[in-house]
N, C-alpha and C positions, 0 to 999 in steps of 0.2 A: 434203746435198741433201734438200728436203724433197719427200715423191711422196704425192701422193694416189692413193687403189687405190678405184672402186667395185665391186659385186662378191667385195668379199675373203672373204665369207663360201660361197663357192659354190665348187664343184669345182675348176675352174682358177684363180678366183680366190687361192683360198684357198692352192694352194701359189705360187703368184705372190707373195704377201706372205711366206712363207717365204724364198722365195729372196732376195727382197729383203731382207731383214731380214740373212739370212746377207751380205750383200753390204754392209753397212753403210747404208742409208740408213736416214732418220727418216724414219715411216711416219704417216700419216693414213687411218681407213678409211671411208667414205662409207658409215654403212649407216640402216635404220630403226629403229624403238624395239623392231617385232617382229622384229627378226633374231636368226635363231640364230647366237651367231659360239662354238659349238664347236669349232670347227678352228682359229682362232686366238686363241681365250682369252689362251692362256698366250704370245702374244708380246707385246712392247713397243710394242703401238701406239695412236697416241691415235685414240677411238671420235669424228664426225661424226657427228649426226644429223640426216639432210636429207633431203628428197622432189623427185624428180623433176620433179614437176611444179611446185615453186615455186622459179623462178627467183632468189627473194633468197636463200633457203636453200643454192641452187648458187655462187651468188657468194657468197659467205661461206666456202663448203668451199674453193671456188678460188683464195681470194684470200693472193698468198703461196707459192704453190705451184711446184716447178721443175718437177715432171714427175707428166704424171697418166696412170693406168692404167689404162681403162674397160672393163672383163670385166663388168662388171653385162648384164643382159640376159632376155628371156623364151625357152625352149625348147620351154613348152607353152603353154597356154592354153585355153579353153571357146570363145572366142571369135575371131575376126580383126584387132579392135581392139584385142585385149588383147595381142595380138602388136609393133603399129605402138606400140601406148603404153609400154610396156617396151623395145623395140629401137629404131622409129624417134625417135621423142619425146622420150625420156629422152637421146636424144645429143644431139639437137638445144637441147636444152634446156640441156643442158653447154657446150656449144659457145659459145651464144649468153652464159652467163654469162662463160665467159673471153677473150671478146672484150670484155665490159660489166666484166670487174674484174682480168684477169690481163694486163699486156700485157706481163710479163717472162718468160711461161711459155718453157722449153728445149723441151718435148716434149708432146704428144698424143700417147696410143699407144691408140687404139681395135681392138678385138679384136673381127674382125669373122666370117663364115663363109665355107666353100667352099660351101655351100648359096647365097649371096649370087650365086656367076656359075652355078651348076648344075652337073648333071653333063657326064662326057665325051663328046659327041654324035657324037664321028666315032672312039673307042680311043684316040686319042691323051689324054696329060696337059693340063691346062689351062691353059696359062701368065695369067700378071699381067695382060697386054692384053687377054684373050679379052675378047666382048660380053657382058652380064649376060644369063643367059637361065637365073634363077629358076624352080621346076618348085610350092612353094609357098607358099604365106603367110608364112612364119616367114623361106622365102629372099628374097621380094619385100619383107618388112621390114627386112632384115639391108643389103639391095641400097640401099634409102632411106637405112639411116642416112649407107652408104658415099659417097650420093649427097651426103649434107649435109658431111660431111666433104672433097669435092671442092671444095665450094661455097667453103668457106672455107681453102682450102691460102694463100690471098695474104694471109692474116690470121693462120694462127696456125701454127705447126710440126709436121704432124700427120705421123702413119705406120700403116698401117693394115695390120694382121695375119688373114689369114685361114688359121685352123686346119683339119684336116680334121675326122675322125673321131675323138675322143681317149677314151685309155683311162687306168686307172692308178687306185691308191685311192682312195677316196673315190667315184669315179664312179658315178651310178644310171642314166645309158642303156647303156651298153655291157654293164653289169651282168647285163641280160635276158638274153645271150647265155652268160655265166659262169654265170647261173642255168637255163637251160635244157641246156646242156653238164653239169653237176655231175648234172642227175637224168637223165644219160643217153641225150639225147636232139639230135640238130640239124638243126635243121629248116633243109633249103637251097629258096632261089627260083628257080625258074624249071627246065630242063634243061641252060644250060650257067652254064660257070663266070663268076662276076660278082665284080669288081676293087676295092677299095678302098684307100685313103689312110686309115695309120691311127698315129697319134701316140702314145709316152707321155706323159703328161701333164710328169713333170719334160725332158724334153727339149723339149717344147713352150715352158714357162715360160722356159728358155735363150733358145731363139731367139726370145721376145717382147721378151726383156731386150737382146739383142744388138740388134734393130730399133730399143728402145728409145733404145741407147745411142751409137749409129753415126751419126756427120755424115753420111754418104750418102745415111742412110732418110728425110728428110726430103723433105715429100711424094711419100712412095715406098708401095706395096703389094706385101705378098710373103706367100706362100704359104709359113708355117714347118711344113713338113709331113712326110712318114718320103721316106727314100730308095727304097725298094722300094714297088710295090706287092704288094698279098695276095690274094689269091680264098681265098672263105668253107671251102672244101674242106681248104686247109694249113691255115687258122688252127685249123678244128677239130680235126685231126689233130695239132695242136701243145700245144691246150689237152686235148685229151683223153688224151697221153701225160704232161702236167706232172700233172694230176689224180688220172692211173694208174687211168681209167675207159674201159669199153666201150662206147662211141657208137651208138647206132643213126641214121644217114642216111637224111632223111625230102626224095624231092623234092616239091615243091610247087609244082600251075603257077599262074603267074603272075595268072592270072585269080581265083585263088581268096581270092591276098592282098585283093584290093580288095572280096571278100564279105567276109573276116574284119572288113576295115577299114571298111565300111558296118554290120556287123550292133556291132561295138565303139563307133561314131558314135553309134548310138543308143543303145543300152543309156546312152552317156555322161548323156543327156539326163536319169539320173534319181540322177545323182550330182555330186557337188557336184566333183570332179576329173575335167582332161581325161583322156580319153579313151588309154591307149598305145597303141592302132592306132588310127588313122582314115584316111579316103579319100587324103587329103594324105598321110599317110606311108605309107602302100601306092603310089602312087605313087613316092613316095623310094626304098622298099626296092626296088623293080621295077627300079629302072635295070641297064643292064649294067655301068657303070664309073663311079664317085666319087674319078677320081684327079688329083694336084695336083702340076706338077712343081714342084719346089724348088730348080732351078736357081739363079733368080737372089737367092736368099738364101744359098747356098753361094757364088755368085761375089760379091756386095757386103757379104756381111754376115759369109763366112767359119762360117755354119753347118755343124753336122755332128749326124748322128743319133747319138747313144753307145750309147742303151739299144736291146741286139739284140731282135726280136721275142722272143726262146725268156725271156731275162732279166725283160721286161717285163711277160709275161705269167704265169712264175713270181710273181713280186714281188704282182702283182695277185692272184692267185687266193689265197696266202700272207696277204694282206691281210684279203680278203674273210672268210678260214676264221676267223683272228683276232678279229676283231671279229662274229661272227654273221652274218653275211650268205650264207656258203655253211657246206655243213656238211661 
């Protein structure tokens, strides 16, 4: 089977072509001329170079293809546009090639976010049907693609995966928290405890594959997310006993993110990289609850989380200290 991966150079990308690769398929990777593809050097796959924006160059990568893998995507940005153009655009733009040059494709498996329907507005988890109710740009782009991908479920085989929060090597957002936990420090929001959905990254890849590979998921969406939820208080308490460091617990209200996150806005304005706080993700972080049942990926898809938190976050931190990233 031949599987296109865009993406493959980028954190979940990149072990997603692992897996596959371990899995037997022949790989194709959709990337551009400046991509770093460090992480997957050394597998067996043959390099595409195509741009988003030009549709013959997508029909070209697609043509031929049984199953394609779209993790490509934007998580930052300077800009608003720079958001829709890397998330909404570049799907749309895939899409519209394989309906114009693949009409034998098996799968679409677009890998979408929980960011895309928001957070938990009433404590409960967010099942598949919830209404999209987007908190920022990056979720209202995530929301469009998912919208394009509806558009065409009567044209092409698609299945659409929306992860939570995901951790695991290689990772650089989750990272800030592994990095601010190692110099002793963790800073929690608000004064009560706040819940999230929080993936390893190789269990994740599983159940994208299983979505993947299941007659059922076929325009289907599912939440491949952890079985438990967490609040920021155990997970500290978990990472700061794997570390075998003393934590200092710092609360911080709520109102104060959103100064952090105005005064890091600007500052941004004189540097050529977005921003890692801004008003958009102090709103994010503010919420009470980012949780995602995964119900109905355990019932149709026969999903199961393997990697326990305590293992997962070993493995991660172990990672990190290996390669420079923590000391």
């Amino acid at each position: 089977m031949q599987v296109l991966i865009t993406g493959s150079t980028g954190f979940i990308g990149s072990h997603l072509t692992e897996r596959l690769h371990e899995k037997g398929y022949r790989l194709k990777c959709l990337i551009r001329k400046s991509s770093d593809i460090g992480w997957i050097k050394n597998l067996p796959v043959e390099y595409i170079y195509g741009n988003y924006s030009d549709i013959n160059s997508l029909k070209s990568a697609v043509s031929g293809i049984d199953y394609i893998y779209h993790t490509a995507g934007v998580t930052k940005s300077k800009t608003k546009s720079g958001y829709f153009e890397g998330n909404h655009i570049a799907l749309r733009n895939m899409l519209q090639a394989v309906v114009e040059s693949n009409n034998n494709l098996k799968r679409f498996i677009h890998i979408s976010s929980g960011t895309a329907t928001g957070p938990s507005l009433d404590g409960n988890p967010i099942e598949e049907e919830a209404p999209f109710h987007p908190i920022t740009t990056y979720g209202v782009s995530k929301m469009e693609a998912e919208k394009e991908c509806l558009r065409l479920m009567d044209k092409i085989p698609i299945t659409i995966v929306r992860p939570p929060a995901v951790y695991g090597p290689r990772d650089k957002d989750v990272f800030e928290f592994f990095n601010t936990m190692s110099k002793g420090l963790q800073p929690m929001i608000g004064f009560k405890d706040t819940y999230v959905s929080l993936i390893h990254v190789k269990d994740l890849v599983d159940g994208i594959i299983l979505a993947g590979e299941s007659p059922k998921a076929v325009g289907q969406t599912y939440f491949i997310s952890s079985e438990r939820y967490y609040n920021w208080k155990e997970l500290g308490e978990i990472t700061a006993h794997i570390m075998n460091k003393k934590v200092l617990r710092v609360r911080i209200p709520k109102f104060f993110i959103y100064v952090i996150g105005l005064f890091a806005e600007f500052l941004s304005v004189f540097s050529s990289k977005p921003a890692l706080i801004n008003i958009e993700k102090a709103r994010d972080m503010v919420q009470n609850a980012w949780t995602f049942s995964v119900e109905k990926a355990r019932r149709e898809l026969g999903f199961r989380e393997l990697i326990t938190i305590e293992d997962g976050i070993r493995e991660t931190v172990n990672w990190y200290r290996e390669h420079g990233w923590l000391k």
